[in-house]
Phi, psi and omega in degrees: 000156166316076183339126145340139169309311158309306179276010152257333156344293206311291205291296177321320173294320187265318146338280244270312201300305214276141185277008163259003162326123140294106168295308185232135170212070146012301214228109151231186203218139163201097162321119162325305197208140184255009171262164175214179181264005179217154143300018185332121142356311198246035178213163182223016153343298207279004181279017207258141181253352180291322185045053205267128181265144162298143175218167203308329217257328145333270165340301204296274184343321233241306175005272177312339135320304170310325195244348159276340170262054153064034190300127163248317213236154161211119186235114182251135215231207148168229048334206202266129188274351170262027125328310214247141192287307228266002197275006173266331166306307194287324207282355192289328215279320162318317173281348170313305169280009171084020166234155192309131172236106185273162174206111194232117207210162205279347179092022208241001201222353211291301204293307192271004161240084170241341193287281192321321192291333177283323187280316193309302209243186181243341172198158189232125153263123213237124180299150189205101212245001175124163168012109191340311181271358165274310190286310169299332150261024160252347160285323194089008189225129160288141167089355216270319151271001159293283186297321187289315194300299187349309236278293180327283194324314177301296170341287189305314189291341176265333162221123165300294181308327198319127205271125176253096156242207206228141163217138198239131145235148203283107150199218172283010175260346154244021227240000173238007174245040162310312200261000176260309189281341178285339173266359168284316151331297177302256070115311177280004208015080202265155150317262198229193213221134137219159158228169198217141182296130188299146155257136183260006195219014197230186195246018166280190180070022180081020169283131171286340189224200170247146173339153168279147123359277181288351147309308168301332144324309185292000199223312174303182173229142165287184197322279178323311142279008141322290198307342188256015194259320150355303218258321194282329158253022162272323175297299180306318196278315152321337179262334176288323187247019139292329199199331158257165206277141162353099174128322192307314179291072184336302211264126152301157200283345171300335171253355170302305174293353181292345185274348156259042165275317198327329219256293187320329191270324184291334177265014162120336206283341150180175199322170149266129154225100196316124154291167177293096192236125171209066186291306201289013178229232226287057202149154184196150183252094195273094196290176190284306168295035172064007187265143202250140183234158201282354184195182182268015197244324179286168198287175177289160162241349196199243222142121151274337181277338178280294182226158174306153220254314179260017146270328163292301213274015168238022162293196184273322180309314205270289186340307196260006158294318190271297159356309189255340180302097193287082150300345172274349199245012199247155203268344184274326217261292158008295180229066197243121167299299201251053200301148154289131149248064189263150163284130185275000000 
């Protein structure tokens, strides 16, 4: 159960005495939903039975956490979070507070939430996995970039600014439609594009274990498409500062090339070298069964149903996870796709 208000006051007064205490923490990721509406290739999310929603009676408790560690941005994720019937409720009780609110969805619900999506968040990321018939079959749904052009459309008629983007993941089933799929993006008239490497090695996204070899196979790429993934974002990156405006392309071309290191490294070709990170002192992930990890790939720290949210990230589990935390030497943090840099 939920600690008393008094006894997590308590545990927080005495945390707080310690000079590893998180004072702000900017950034959470709060999973939604732990089901989603797609087969994605490179996720096993949607094999999950739980069908579990985050819900407004979760939440409520944690507020006051909320608002002593300085929460700005929220981002809600999941599986797909416009699953869940109670997310226009959670996102009302969030604007009280003054925070920024993201909504990063697979896009299959957008058209049929769109009134709530407008009202609700403030910009929405929408998965994009390349070119309609590349994007549906690494989704697994007929129609599946069909209903995401809806879904924008629906937006845009209801706020023309509303900010829309795109998250693309790189892998072997897109890995020569980079530049196909960024034009699909345009096509779409998204803000903007960004992209990343599948992960292939850690136990998130709902893996009970970590990937087999041949699995990882089945989503990474060999040499030889190493060399055209190679060839293809030298090309994106050349097309990018040539013919689109400034922005559209998230990633600078220096991390552009990094997803194929990312690739170099899984096949042997060279060390793991951690990006530049410090997800775990700003930011924390809160899953639909309340459970909170300092990103989405390191172990738990903690339980919402157990303890108060600013009581897990300035306990004693999380102080001596960041304490001890090596990042350039730790094997996790080593082939982490997707790192946090945020800036205060």
């Amino acid at each position: 159960m939920l600690q008393s208000m008094t006894e997590a006051t308590i545990e927080t007064q005495r945390d707080c005495s310690d000079p590893r205490a998180i004072q702000a923490l900017p950034v959470l990721v709060v999973h939604a939903h732990s089901s989603c509406n797609c087969r994605c290739l490179m996720c096993d999310i949607w094999k999950t039975r739980s069908g579990k929603p985050f819900r407004a009676q979760d939440l409520k408790p944690h507020l006051a956490s909320i608002r002593r560690l300085g929460v700005r941005w929220l981002v809600f994720s999941g599986g797909e979070p416009l699953l869940n019937p109670e997310l226009p409720l959670l996102c009302s009780i969030l604007r009280e507070e003054k925070i920024r609110l993201t909504l990063l969805t697979t896009g299959l619900l957008l058209e049929k939430n769109a009134d709530a999506v407008v009202e609700s968040f403030d910009d929405v990321i929408v998965s994009i996995d390349g070119p309609p018939e590349i994007h549906d079959g690494i989704r697994r749904v007929q129609g599946a970039f069909s209903l995401i052009h809806n879904g924008v459309d629906a937006l845009r008629m209801r706020h023309e600014d509303f900010r829309i983007t795109a998250r693309t993941v790189v892998q072997k089933a897109n890995h020569c439609h980079l530049r196909e799929t960024a034009s699909s993006a345009r096509l779409l008239s998204l803000n903007a594009i960004s992209f990343l490497a599948a992960d292939l090695t850690s136990a998130a996204f709902n893996r009970p274990l970590v990937w087999p070899v041949a699995r990882q196979e089945e989503v990474g790429l060999s040499l030889l498409e190493l060399n055209a993934l190679d060839t293809e974002i030298e090309s994106l990156i050349r097309l990018s500062a040539q013919e689109w405006e400034r922005g559209f392309i998230v990633e600078t071309p220096e991390k552009l090339r990094r997803i194929t290191r990312h690739f170099r490294v899984q096949l042997g070709l060279e060390k793991a070298e951690s990006p530049l990170c410090n997800a775990p002192w700003v930011s924390a992930v809160i899953e639909a069964d309340g459970t909170v990890r300092p990103c989405f790939f390191h172990k738990s720290l903690g339980n919402l149903n157990e303890q108060s949210l600013e009581s897990i990230i300035n306990g004693s589990v999380a102080s001596d996870f960041r304490a001890s935390l090596d990042i350039p030497n730790n094997p996790i943090c080593n082939r982490c796709v997707c790192s946090l840099h945020y800036r205060f």
